[in-house]
SERO-4910 file (N, C-alpha, C, O; in steps of 0.05 Angstrom, whole numbers):
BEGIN
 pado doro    nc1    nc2    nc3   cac1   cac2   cac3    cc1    cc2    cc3    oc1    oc2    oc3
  Unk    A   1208   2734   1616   1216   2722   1591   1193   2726   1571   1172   2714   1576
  Unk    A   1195   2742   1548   1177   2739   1532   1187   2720   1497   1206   2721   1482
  Unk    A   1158   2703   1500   1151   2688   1479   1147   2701   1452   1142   2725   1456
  Unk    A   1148   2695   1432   1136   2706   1407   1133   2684   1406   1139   2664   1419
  Unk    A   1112   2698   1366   1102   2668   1357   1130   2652   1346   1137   2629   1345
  Unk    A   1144   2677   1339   1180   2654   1327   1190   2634   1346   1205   2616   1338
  Unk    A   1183   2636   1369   1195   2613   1394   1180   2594   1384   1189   2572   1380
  Unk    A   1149   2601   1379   1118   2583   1379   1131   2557   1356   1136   2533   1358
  Unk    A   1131   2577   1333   1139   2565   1306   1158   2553   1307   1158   2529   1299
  Unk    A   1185   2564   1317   1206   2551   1312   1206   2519   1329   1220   2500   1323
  Unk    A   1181   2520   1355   1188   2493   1372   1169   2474   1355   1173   2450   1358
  Unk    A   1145   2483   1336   1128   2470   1334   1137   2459   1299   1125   2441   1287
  Unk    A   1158   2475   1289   1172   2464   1271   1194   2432   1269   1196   2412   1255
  Unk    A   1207   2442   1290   1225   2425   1305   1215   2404   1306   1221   2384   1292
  Unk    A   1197   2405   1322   1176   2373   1330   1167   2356   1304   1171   2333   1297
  Unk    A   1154   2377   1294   1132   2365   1264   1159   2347   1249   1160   2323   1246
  Unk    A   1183   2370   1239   1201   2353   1225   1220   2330   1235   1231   2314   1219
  Unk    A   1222   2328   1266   1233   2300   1269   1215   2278   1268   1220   2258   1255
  Unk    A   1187   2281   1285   1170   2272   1286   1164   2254   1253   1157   2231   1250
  Unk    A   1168   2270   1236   1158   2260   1197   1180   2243   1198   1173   2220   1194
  Unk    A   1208   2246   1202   1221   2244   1201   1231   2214   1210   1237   2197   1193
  Unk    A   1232   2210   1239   1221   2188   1247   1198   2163   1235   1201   2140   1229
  Unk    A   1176   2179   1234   1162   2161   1233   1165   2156   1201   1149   2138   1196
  Unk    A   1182   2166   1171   1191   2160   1153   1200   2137   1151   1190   2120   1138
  Unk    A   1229   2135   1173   1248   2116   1183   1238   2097   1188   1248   2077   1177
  Unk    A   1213   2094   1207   1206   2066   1219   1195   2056   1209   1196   2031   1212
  Unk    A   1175   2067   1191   1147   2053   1177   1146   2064   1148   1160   2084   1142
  Unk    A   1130   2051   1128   1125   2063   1098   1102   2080   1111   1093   2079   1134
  Unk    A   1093   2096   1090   1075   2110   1086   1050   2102   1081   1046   2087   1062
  Unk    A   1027   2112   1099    995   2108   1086    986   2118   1080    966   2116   1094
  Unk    A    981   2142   1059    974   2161   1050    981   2184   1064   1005   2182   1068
  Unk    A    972   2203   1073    979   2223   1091    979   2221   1127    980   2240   1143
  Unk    A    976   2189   1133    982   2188   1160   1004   2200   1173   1001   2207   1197
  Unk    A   1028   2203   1160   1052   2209   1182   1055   2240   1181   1065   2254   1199
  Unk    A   1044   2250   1152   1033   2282   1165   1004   2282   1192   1005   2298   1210
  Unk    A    992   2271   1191    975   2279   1207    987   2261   1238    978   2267   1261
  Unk    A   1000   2249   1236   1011   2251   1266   1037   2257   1264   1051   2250   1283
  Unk    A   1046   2267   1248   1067   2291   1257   1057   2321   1268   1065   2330   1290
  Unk    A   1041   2332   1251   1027   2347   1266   1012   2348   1291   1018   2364   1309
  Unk    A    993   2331   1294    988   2321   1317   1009   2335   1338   1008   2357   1349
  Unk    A   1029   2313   1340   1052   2311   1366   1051   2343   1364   1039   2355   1382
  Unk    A   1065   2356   1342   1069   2380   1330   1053   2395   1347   1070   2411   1356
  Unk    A   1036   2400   1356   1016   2416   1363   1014   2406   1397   1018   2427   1410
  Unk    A   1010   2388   1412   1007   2387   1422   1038   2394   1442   1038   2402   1465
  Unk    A   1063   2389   1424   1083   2404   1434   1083   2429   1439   1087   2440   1461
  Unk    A   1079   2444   1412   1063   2476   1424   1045   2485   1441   1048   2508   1449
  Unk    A   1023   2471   1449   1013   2476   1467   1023   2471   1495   1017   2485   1515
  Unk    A   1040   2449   1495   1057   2451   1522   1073   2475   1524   1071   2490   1544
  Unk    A   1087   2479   1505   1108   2501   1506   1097   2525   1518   1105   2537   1538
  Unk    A   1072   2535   1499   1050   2561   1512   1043   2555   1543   1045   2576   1557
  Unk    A   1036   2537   1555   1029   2536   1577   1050   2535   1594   1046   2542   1618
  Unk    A   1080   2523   1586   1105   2535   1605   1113   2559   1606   1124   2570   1626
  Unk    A   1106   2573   1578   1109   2603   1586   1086   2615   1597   1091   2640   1598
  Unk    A   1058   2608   1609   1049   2624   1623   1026   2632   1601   1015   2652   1612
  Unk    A   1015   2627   1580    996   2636   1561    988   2659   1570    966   2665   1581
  Unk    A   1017   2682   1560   1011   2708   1557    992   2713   1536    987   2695   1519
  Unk    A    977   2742   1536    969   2750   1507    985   2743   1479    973   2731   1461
  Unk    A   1001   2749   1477   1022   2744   1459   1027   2716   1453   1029   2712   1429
  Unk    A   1030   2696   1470   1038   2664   1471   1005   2660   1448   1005   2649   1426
  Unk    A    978   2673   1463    959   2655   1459    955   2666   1431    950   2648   1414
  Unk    A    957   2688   1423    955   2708   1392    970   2685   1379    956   2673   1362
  Unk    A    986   2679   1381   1006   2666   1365   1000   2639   1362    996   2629   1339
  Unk    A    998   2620   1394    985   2590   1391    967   2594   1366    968   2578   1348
  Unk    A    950   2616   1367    921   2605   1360    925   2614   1320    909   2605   1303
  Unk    A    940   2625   1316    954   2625   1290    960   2611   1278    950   2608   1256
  Unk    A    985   2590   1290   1003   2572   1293    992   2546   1282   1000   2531   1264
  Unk    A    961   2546   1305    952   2524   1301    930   2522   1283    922   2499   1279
  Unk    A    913   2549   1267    899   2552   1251    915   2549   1231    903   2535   1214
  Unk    A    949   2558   1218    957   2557   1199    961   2517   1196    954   2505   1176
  Unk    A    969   2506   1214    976   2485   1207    942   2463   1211    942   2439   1206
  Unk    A    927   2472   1216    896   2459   1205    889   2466   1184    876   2449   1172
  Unk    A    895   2487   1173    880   2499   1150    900   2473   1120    892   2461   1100
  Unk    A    929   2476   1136    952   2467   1110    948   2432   1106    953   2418   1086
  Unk    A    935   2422   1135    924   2395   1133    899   2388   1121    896   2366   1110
  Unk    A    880   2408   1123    850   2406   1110    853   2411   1075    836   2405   1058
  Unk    A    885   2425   1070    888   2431   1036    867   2461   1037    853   2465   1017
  Unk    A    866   2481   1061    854   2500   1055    870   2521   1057    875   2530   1079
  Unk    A    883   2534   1030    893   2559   1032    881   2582   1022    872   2588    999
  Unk    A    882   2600   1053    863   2620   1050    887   2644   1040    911   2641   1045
  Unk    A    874   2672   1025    885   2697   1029    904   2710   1056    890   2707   1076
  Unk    A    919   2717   1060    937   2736   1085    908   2761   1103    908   2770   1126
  Unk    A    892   2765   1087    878   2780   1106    854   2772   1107    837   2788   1115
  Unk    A    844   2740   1097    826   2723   1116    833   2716   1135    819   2720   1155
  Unk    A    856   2705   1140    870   2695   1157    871   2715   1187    868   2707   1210
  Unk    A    877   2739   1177    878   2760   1199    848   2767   1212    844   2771   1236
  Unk    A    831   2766   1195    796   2770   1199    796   2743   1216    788   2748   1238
  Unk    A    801   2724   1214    801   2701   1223    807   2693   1246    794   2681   1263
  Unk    A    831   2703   1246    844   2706   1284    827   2730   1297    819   2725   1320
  Unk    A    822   2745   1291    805   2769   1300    774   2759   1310    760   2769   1327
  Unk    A    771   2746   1301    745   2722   1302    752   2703   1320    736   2686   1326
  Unk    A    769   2703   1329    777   2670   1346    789   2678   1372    788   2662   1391
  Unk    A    802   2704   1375    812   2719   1397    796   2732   1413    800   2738   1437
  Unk    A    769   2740   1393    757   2764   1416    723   2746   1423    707   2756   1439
***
């Protein structure tokens, strides 16, 4: 069975938006708390998911994307498309 990062994204989407979602529902808002533990869960769902598939090359290329794109979108740091690539190239090897 092979993973891409679209399996990655699509499970770590899923999560983040019920997760906001939920925690919308149950509680008001404290500034950006229910993003940062939506993400949270968010991520640590992805990382389960990578390790049921076996953290092929491919699973981990992608985790480590996945989870740089959604730190970078929490810190308010948006970088260029080919820092980003310099970036993973930096973090993979």
């Amino acid at each position: 069975m092979a993973i891409s990062g679209l399996h990655l994204s699509v499970v770590g989407m899923w999560v983040f938006v019920c997760v906001f979602w939920l925690l919308r529902q149950s509680c008001p808002p404290f500034g950006r708390s229910h993003l940062l533990i939506a993400a949270f869960i968010s991520a640590i769902a992805v990382m389960f998911y990578a390790y049921l598939a076996g953290f092929s090359i491919s699973t981990q290329r992608a985790l480590i994307m996945l989870l740089l794109v959604m730190g970078l979108g929490l810190f308010k740091r948006f970088h260029r498309l080919g820092s980003g690539y310099c970036m993973r190239c930096f973090l993979c090897c």
